[in-house]
C-alpha positions, -999 to +999 in steps of 0.1 A: +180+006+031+175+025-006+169+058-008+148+071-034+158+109-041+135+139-059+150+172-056+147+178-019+122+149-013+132+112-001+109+081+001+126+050+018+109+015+027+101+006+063+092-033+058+073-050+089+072-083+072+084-098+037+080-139+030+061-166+014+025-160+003-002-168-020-004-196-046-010-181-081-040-198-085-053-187-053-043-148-061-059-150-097-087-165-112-070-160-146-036-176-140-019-186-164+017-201-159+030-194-195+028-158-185+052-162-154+078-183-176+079-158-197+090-133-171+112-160-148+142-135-148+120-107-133+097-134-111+121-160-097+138-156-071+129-123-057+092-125-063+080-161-067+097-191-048+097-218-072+104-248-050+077-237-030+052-226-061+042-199-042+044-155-045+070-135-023+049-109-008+061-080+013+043-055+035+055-025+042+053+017+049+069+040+027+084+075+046+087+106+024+107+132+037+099+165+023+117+198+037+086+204+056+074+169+069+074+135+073+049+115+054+039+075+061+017+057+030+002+028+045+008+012+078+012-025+077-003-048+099+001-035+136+009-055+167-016-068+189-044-066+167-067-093+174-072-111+139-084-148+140-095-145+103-057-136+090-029-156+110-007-139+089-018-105+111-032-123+142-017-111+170+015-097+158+046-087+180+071-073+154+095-043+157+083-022+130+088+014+150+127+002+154+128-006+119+109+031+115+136+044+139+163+035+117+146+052+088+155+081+110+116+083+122+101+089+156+063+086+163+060+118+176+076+131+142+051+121+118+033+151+105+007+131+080-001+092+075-019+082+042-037+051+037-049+041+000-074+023+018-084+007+050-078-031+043-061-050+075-025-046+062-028-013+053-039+006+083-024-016+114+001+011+128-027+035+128-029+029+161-010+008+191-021-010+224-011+017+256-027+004+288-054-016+273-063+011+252-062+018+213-044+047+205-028+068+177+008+056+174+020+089+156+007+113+183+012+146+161+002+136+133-027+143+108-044+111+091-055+109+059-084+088+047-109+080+019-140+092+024-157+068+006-130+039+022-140+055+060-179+055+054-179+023+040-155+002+070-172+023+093-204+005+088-220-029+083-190-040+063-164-036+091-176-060+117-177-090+099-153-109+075-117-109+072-113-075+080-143-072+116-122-048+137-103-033+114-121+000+114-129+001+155-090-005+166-073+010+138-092+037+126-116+051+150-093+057+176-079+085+151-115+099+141-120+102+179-086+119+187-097+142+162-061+134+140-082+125+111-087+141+076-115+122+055-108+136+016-143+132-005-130+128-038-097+134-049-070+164-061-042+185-044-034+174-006-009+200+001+027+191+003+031+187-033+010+151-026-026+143-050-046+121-043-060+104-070-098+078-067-083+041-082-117+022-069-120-011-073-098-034-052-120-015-026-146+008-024-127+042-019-093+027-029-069+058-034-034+062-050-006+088-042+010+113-064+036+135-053+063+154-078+099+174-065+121+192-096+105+177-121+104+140-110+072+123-096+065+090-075+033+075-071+022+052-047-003+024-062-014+007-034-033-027-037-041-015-081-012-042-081-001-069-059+028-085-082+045-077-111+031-099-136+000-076-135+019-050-155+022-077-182-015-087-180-035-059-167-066-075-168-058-100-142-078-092-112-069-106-075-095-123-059-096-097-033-109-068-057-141-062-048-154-049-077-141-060-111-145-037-138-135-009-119-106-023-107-091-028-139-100+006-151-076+015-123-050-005-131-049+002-166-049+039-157-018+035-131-002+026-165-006+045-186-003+076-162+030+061-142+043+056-182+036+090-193+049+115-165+078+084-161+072+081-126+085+057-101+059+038-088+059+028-051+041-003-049+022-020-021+032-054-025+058-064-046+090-078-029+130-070-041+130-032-039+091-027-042+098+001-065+099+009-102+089+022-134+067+012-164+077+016-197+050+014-226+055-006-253+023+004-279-008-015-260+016-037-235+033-024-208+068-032-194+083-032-154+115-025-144+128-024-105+150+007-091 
């Protein structure tokens, strides 16, 4: 388990499930393999299996530990979730709080969870099945949503599709338990944490900034979902709902992660999940820590 340090702040991985995933023509509409050869050392084997021509994706939680609190971003998949439209998240029975329990993490010690957004495998462990009930896994603490993502999911958009339930098991459990904090906009959250709007995967996508002595981490969410994206920013997923905004994010995760040289936390990318970006004039360059 690495251990990212800033001053008196730590931000470790939980991972709930890492493995084989997409096709890279499924993932992009743009693919183009010359761009992955060109990057095999980076890509293959950690984050594309070649034998099986197929990206390595991982899903996971990151903890910061601050002196104060205890901070989750994201929250996987969840068990028990009833999803018949994503086998990869139907019906899951996997030990993610013992994983979270050797990060040193109780439930009931979570002060704040943060979700960039409210996709299916981003918001799972929101909430856990107690006697036939949904119900906040972290018991004390505060969640922290989009208001733009909540309003959204909240409505027509959240019973139907790939992510129908999402919104009714995972997240309004929490706005009925009163645990939740829905941010219009973005700016300072408190605990040295920003929240900055990156639309365009989703509707109120947000990422993370936090900063300790100097350093700073942010926390990209779904901007990215592999690494090859930092080589060709323009390459949209096919689950970014809106195009033109999403690369405007993407292209500003860059250039701002490049500037302040901050350690970017990233959603989706297997091997450590973390690293920086270094610009080189208009391109940008990725290197795991």
């Amino acid at each position: 388990m690495s251990i990212h340090h800033f001053g008196k702040t730590s931000v470790v991985r939980v991972t709930e499930q890492c493995g084989l995933s997409f096709a890279p023509e499924e993932l992009y509409p743009q693919w183009d393999r010359t761009v992955l050869e060109q990057h095999r050392e980076l890509m293959i084997p950690t984050c594309f299996d070649e034998a099986q021509g197929r990206f390595i994706n991982s899903i996971h939680t990151w903890v910061v530990k601050t002196p104060k609190h205890v901070i989750l971003i994201d929250s996987c998949g969840g068990n028990h979730k009833n999803r018949p439209l994503v086998p990869q998240f139907h019906q899951q029975n996997l030990p993610f709080l013992e994983r979270l329990a050797e990060a040193g993490v109780a439930p009931e010690q979570v002060d704040y969870v943060c979700c960039t957004h409210l996709h299916v495998d981003h918001c799972g462990w929101n909430t856990m099945l107690r006697d036939g009930r949904w119900v906040p896994t972290f018991p004390n603490a505060r969640y922290v949503f989009s208001k733009a993502e909540h309003d959204h999911w909240s409505g027509p958009a959240g019973r139907s599709g790939a992510h129908a339930g999402v919104y009714e098991d995972s997240v309004l459990p929490v706005v009925a338990s009163g645990q939740a904090d829905i941010i219009d906009g973005d700016g300072p959250l408190g605990n040295g944490l920003i929240l900055h709007a990156t639309p365009g995967h989703s509707v109120g996508h947000v990422a993370i900034e936090f900063s300790d002595k100097g350093r700073r981490g942010l926390f990209g969410g779904d901007i990215m979902h592999q690494p090859l994206q930092v080589f060709r920013p323009d390459w949209n997923s096919v689950f970014c709902e809106e195009p033109v905004q999403s690369r405007a994010s993407r292209r500003w995760l860059l250039e701002h992660a490049a500037e302040e040289h901050a350690t970017v936390f990233t959603a989706h990318f297997a091997g450590s999940s973390a690293g920086h970006v270094i610009r080189k004039g208009d391109v940008f360059d990725w290197r795991f820590v």
